[in-house]
C-alpha positions in Angstrom: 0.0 0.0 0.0 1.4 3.5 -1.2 1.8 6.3 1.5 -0.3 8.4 -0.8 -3.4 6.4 -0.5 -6.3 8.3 0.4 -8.6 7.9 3.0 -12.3 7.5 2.6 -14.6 8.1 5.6 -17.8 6.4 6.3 -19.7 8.5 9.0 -19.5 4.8 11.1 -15.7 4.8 11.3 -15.7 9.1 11.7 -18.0 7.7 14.9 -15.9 4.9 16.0 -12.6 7.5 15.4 -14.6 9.9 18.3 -15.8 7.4 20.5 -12.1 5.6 20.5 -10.9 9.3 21.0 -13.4 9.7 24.0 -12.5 6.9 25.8 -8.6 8.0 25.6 -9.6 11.5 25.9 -6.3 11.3 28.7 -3.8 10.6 26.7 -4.4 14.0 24.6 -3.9 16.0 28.0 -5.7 18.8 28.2 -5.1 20.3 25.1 -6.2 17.2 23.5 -3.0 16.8 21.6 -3.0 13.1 20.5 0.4 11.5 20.0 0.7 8.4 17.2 -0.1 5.7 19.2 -3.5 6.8 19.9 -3.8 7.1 16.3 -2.7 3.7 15.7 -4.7 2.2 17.8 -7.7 4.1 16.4 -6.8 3.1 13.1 -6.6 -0.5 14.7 -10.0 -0.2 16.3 -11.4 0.9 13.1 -10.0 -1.8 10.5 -10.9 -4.4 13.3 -14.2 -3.6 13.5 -16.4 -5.8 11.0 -19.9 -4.3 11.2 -18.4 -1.0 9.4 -18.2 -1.2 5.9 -15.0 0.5 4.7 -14.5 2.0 1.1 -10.2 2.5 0.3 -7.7 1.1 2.0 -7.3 0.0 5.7 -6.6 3.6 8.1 -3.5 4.0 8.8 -2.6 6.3 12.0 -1.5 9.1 9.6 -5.2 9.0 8.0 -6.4 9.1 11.3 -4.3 12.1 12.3 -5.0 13.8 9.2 -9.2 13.4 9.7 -8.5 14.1 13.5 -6.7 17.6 12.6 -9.9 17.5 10.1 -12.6 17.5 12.2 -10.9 19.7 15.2 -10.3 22.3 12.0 -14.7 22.3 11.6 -15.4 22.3 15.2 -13.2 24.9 15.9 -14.7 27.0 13.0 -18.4 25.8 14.2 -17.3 27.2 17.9 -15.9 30.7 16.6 -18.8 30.9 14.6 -21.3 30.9 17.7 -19.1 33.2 19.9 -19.9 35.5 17.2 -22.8 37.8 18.8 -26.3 37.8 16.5 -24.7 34.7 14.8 -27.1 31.4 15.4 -26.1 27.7 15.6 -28.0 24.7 16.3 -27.0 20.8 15.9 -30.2 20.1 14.1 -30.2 23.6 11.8 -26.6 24.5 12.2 -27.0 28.5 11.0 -30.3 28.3 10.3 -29.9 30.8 7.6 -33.6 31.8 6.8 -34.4 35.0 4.1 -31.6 36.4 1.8 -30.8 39.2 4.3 -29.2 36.3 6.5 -27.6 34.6 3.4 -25.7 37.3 2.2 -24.7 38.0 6.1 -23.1 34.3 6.0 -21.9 34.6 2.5 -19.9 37.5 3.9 -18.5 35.3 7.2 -17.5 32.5 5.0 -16.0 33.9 2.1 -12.5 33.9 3.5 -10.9 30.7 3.2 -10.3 30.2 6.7 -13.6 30.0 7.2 -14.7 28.0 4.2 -15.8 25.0 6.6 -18.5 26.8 7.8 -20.6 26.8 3.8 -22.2 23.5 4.3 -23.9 24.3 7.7 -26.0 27.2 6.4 -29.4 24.7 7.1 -28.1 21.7 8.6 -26.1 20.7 11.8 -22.5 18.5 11.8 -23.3 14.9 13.4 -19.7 14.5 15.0 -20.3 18.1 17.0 -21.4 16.1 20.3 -18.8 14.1 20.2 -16.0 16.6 19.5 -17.5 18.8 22.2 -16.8 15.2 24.6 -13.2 15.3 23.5 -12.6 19.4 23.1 -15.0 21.0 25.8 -13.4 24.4 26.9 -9.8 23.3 25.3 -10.8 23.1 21.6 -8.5 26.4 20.8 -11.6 28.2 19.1 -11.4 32.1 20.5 -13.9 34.2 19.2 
């Protein structure tokens, strides 16, 4: 298997990747900072796990750091976005971005790259949010 391979994610092993996380949440100290062997043996967990159908090749730890760094990149974006004041989010609605008043407000906050994350929430929540608040809480680096 090539070091380039890339990943593909089922939502069941982006769920298994948090709830392996969770459970280890110590070893990432308080800043959450995972070393390799937790991502090893979340890439282990995953690829041992039967009952989730996986599309690519097996994860490696580096895929697993790599979606880790992912998913702490959205939540962080998700957790600036509601320290901004007048700015809604919900799990279920996620901006809830309702008349084009509102749309062109969040067309404006996500036009910079940085925040490009944030396009596909405008009407719908992010599933692993829960779970990344588990591992993240207070410590997820998002300042607003």
């Amino acid at each position: 298997m090539s070091d380039n391979a890339k990943a593909h994610w089922q939502d069941s092993e982006v769920d298994l990747l948090l709830q392996h996380l969770i459970h280890n949440r110590a070893a990432g100290g308080d800043g959450r900072n995972f070393m390799m062997p937790t991502f090893n043996s979340a890439a282990t967990t995953i690829n041992d796990n039967h009952a989730v159908q996986t599309i690519g090749p097996p994860k490696t730890g580096k895929m697993v750091k790599t979606k880790w760094t992912s998913l702490k990149k959205i939540f962080n974006q998700i957790e600036i976005y509601r320290s901004v004041s007048g700015f809604h989010w919900d799990n279920v609605r996620g901006a809830g971005i309702e008349g084009a008043a509102a749309a062109s407000v969040l067309d404006t906050y996500v036009d910079p790259k940085s925040r490009a994350v944030m396009r596909p929430f405008r009407n719908k929540g992010w599933a692993p949010y829960d779970n990344m608040q588990m591992i993240l809480g207070d410590n997820s680096g998002a300042r607003g």
